[in-house]
LUMMINU-682010 format. One record per atom (N, C-alpha, C, O): x negated, y negated, z negated. Coordinates in pm, whole numbers, plus 50000, padded with zeros to 5 digits. Last residue first. Layout:
! LUMMINU-682010
   east  north     up
      X      Y      Z
...
//
This chain:
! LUMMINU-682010
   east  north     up
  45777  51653  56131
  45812  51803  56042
  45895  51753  55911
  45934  51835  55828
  45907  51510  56451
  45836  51453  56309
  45877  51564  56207
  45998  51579  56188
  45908  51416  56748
  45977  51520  56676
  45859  51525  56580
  45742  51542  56614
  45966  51153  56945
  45859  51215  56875
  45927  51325  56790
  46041  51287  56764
  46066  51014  57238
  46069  51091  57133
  46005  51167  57112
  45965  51251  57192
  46006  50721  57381
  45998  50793  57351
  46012  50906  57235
  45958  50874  57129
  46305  50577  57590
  46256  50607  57467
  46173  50706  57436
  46229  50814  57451
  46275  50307  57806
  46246  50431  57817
  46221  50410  57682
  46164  50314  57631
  46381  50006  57988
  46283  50032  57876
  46356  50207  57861
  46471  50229  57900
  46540  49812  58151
  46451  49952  58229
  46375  50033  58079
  46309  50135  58103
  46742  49677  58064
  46602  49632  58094
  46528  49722  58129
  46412  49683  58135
  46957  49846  58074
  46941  49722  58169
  46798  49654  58188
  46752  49598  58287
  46892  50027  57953
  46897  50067  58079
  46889  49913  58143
  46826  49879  58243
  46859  49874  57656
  46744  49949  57732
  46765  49983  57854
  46657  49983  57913
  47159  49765  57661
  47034  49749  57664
  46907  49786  57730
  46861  49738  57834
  47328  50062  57646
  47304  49937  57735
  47219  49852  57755
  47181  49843  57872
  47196  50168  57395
  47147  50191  57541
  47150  50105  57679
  47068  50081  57767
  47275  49940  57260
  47166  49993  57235
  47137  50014  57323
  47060  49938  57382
  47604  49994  57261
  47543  49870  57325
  47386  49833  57347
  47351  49739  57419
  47607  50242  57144
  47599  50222  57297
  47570  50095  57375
  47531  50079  57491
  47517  50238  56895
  47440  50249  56982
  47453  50274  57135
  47370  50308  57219
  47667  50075  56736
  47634  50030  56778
  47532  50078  56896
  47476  50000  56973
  47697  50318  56506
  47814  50202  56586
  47785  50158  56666
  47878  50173  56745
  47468  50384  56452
  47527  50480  56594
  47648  50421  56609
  47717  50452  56706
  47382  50289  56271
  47355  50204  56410
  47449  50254  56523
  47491  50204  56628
  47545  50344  56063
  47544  50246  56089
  47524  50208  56256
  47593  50142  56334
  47425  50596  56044
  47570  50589  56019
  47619  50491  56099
  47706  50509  56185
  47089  50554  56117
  47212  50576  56013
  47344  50568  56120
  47348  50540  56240
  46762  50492  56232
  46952  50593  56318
  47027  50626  56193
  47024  50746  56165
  46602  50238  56097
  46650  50360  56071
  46809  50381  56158
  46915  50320  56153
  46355  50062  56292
  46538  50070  56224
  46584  50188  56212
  46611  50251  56314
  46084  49849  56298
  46138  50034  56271
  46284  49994  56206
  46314  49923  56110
  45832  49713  56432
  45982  49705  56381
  45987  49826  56379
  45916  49906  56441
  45553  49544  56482
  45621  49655  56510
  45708  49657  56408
  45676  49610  56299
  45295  49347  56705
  45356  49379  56593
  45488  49529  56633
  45510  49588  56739
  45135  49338  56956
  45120  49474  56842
  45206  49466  56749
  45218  49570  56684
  45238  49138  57131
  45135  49125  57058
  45135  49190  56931
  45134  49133  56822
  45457  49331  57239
  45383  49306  57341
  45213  49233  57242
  45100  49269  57276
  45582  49566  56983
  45580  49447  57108
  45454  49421  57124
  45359  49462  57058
  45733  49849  56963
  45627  49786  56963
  45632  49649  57109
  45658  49637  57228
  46019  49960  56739
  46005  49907  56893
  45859  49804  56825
  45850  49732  56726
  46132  50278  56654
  45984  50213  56644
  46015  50088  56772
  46031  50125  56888
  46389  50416  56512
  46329  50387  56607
  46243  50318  56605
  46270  50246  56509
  46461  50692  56294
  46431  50603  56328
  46363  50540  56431
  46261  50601  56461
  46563  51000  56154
  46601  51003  56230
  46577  50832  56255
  46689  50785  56237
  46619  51284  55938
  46532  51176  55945
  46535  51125  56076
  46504  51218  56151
  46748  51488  55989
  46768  51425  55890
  46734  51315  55872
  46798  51237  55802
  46737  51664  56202
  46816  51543  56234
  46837  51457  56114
  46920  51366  56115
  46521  51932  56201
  46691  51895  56167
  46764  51784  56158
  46871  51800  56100
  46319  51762  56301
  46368  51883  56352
  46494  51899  56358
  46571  51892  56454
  46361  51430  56294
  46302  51531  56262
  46377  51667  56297
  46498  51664  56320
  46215  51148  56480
  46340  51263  56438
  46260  51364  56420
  46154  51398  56472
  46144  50865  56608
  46136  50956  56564
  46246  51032  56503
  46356  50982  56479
  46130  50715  56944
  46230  50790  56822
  46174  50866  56753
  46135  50965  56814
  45983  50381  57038
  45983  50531  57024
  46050  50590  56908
  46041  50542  56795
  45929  50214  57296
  46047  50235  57202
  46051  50373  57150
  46110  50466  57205
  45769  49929  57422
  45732  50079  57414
  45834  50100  57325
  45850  50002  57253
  45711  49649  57497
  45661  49734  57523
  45671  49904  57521
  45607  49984  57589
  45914  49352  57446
  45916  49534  57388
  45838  49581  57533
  45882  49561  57646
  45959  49109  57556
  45814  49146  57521
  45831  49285  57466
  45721  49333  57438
  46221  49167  57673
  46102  49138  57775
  45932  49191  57697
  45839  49260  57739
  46392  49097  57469
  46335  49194  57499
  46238  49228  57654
  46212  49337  57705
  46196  48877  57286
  46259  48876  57385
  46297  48981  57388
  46245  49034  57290
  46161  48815  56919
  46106  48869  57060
  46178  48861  57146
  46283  48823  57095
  46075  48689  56642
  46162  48708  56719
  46098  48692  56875
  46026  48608  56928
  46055  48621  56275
  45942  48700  56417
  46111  48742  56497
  46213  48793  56450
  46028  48474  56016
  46095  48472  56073
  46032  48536  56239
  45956  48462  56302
  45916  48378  55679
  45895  48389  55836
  45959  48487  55920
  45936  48603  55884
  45910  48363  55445
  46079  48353  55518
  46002  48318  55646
  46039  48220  55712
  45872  48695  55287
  45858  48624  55353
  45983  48539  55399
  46100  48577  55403
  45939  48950  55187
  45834  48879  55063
  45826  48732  55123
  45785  48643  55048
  45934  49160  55426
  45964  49122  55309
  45891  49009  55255
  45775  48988  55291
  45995  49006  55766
  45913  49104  55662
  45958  49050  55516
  46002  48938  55490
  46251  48952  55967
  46171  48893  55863
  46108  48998  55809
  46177  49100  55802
  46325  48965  56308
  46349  49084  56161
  46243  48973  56048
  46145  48926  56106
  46481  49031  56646
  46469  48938  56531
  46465  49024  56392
  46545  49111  56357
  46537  49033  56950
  46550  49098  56858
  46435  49002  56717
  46337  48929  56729
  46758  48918  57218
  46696  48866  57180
  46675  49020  57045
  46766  49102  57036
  46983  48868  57382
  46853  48855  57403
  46735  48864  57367
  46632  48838  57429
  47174  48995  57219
  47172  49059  57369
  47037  48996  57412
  46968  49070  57482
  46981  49160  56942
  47091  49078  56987
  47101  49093  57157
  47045  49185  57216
  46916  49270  56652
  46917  49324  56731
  47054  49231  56845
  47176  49236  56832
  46780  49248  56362
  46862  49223  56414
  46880  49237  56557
  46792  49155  56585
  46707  49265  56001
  46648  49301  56132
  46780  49275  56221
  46887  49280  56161
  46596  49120  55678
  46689  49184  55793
  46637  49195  55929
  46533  49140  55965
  46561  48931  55396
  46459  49034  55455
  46585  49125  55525
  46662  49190  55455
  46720  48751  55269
  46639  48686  55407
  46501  48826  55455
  46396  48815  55517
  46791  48857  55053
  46874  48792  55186
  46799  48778  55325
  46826  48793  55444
  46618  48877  54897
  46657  49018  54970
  46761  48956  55069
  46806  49023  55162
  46559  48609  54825
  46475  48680  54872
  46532  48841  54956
  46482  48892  55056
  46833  48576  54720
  46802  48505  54810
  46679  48547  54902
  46682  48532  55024
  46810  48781  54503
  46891  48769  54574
  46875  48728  54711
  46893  48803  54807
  46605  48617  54360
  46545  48785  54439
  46657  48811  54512
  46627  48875  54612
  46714  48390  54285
  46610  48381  54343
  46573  48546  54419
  46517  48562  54527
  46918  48531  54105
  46963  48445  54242
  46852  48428  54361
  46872  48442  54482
  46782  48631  53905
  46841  48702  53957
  46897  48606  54095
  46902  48674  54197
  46639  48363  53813
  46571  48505  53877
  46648  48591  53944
  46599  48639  54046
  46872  48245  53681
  46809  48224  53832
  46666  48294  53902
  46613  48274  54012
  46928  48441  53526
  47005  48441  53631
  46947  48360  53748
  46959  48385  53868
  46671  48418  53330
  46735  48575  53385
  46857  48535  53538
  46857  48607  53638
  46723  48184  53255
  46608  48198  53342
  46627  48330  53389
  46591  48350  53505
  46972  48205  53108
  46979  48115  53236
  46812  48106  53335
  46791  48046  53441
  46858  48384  52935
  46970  48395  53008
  46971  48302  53102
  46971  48358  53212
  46667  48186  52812
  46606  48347  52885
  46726  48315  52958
  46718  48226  53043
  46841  48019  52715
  46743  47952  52789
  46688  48082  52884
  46671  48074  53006
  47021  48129  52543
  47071  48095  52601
  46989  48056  52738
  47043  48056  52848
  46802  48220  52353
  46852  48314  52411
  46971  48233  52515
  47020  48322  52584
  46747  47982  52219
  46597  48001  52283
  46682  48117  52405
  46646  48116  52523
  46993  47845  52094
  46927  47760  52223
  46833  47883  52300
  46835  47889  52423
  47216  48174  52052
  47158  48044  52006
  47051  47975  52159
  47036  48022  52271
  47344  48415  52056
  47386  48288  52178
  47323  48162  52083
  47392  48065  52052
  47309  48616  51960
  47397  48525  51848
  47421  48437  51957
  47529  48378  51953
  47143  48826  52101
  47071  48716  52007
  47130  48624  51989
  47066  48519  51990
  47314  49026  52233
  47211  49065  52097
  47117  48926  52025
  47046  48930  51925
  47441  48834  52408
  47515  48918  52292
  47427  48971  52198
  47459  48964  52079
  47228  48735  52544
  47377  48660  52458
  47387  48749  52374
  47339  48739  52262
  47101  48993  52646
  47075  48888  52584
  47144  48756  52492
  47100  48704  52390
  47330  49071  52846
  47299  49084  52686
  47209  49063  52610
  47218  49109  52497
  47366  48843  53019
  47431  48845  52958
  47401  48947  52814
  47437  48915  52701
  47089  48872  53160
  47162  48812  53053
  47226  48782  52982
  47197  48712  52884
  47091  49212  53201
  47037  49163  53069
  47030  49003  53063
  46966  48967  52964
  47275  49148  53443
  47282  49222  53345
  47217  49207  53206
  47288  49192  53107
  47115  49017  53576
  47242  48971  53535
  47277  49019  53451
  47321  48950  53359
  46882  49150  53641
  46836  49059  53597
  47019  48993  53516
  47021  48933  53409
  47016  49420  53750
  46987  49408  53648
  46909  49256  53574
  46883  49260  53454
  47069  49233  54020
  47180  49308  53955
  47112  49315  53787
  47148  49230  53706
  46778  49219  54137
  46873  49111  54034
  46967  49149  53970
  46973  49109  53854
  46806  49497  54122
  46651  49459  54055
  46734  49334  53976
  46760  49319  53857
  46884  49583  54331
  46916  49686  54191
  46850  49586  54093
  46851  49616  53974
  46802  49436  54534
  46954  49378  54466
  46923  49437  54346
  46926  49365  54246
  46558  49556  54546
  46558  49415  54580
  46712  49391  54476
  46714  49337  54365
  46683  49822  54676
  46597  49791  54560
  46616  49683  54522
  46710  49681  54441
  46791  49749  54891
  46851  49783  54828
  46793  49773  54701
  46857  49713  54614
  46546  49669  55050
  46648  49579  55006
  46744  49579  54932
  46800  49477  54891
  46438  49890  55176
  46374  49857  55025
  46453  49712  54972
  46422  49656  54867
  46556  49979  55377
  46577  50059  55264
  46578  49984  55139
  46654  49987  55042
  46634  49645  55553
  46571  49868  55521
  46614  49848  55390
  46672  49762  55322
  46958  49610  55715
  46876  49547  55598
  46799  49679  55576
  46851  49791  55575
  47074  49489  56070
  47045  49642  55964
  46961  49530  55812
  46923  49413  55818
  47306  49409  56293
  47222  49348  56210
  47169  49461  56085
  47258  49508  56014
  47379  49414  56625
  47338  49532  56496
  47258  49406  56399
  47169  49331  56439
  47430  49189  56794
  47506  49343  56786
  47473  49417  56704
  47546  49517  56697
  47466  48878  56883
  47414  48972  56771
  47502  49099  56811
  47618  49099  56852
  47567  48655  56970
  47531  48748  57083
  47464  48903  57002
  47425  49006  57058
  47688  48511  56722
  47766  48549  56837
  47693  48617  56926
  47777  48668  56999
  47507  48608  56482
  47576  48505  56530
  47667  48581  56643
  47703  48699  56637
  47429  48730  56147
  47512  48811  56244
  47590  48643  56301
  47672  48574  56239
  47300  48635  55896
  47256  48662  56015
  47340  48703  56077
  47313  48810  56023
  47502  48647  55676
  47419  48499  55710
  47339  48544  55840
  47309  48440  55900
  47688  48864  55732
  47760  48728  55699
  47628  48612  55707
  47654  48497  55742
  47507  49069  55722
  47592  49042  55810
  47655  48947  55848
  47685  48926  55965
  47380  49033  55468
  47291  49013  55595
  47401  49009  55693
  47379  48916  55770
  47622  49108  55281
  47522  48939  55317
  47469  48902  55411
  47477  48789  55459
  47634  49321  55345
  47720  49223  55336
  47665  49083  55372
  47670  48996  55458
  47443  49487  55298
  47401  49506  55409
  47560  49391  55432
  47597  49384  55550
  47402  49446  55032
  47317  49393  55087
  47339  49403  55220
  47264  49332  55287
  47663  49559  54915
  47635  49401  54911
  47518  49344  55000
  47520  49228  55041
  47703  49801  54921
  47772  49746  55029
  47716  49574  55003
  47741  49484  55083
  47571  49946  54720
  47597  49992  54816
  47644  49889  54957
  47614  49913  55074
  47596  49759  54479
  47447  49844  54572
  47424  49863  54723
  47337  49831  54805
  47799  49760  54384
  47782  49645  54469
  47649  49721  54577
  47629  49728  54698
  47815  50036  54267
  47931  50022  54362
  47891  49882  54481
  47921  49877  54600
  47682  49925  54075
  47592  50089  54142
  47692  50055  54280
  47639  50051  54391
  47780  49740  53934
  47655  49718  53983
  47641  49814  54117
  47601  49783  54229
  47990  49785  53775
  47997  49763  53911
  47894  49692  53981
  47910  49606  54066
  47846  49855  53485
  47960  49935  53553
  47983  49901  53701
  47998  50004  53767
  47706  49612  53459
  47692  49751  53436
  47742  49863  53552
  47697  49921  53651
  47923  49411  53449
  47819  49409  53556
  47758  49571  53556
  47769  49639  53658
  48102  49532  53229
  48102  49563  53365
  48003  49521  53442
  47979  49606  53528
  47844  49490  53050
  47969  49634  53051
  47999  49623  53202
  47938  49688  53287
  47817  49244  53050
  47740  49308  53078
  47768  49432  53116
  47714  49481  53215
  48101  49137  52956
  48062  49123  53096
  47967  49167  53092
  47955  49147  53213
  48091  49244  52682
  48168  49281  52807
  48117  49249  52924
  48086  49340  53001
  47895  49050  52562
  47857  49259  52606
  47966  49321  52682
  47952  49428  52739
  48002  48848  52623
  47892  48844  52685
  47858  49020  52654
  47798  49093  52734
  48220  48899  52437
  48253  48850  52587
  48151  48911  52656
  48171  49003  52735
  48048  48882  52160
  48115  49051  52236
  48181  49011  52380
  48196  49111  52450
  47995  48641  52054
  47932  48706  52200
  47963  48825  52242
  47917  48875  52344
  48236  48517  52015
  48179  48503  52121
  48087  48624  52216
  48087  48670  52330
  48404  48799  51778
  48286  48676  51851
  48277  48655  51963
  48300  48747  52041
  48636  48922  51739
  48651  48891  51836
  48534  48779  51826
  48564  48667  51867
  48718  49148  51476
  48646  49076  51510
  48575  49071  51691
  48507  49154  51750
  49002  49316  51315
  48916  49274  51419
  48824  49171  51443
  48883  49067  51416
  49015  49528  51046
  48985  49399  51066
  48933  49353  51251
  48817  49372  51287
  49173  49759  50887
  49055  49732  50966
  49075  49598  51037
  49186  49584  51088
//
């Protein structure tokens, strides 16, 4: 039996593992990034929602099928050209799920909406109103802060914040702000 080592069986390896350590980056890459390009010195919680995770699954697989793209089309000009338009798609939604975070600082609170690189940042002076939702059994479990010209933020109570949530309360007691809780079925 004969081995055969083409080029492009490289390119179905490295799809193999992008594959393979995609599900593992999922987990920890987005809320990596946002930590490392938003998180300055008075910062105390930097969170990424939910739908950022998506966002990565999405380039992750844009990497993924370039590289097999190589490998199922010989690596000639037209499949070399997808592949390098597959990766800077995949960089481009990258960069886009970069810049969608929320942040939570000693003066200050800060969150981009998706799809956007506008940028909304409040005092906490302008929070008006802070309300918890939770659900009966504690499964569901996020805070609402409404500011002063109606917009509105929501950070899910994970794992995550409750690192951070004594510096949270600190907060709110220092500025007098009151939570209300909503109990949600």
């Amino acid at each position: 039996m004969e081995k055969n080592y083409e080029t492009k069986h490289i390119f179905l390896a490295i799809a193999l593992v992008i594959a393979i350590f995609a599900p593992i980056f999922y987990f920890f890459l987005p809320q990596t990034i946002a930590d490392i390009v938003h998180n300055k010195d008075d910062v105390f919680f930097v969170a990424v929602p939910d739908e950022n995770f998506t966002i990565f699954a999405i380039g992750y697989g844009f990497i993924c099928l370039a590289s097999s793209i190589l490998f199922l089309f010989n690596i000639r000009k037209l499949s070399i050209a997808i592949s390098i338009l597959c990766l800077i798609l995949a960089f481009c939604i990258f960069y886009i799920g970069s810049q969608y975070y929320q942040t939570l600082a000693a003066s200050t609170i800060s969150y981009s909406p998706l799809f956007t690189l506008k940028k909304e940042t409040y005092s906490w002076d302008e929070v008006t109103q802070i309300i918890h939702y939770r659900s009966e059994n504690g499964d569901i479990s996020e805070y609402e802060f409404v500011f002063a010209d109606g917009n509105q933020m929501k950070i899910n109570d994970n794992h995550y914040f409750q690192h951070v949530s004594y510096k949270f309360s600190k907060k709110l007691h220092e500025k007098g702000l009151t939570v209300e809780l909503i109990l949600i079925k």
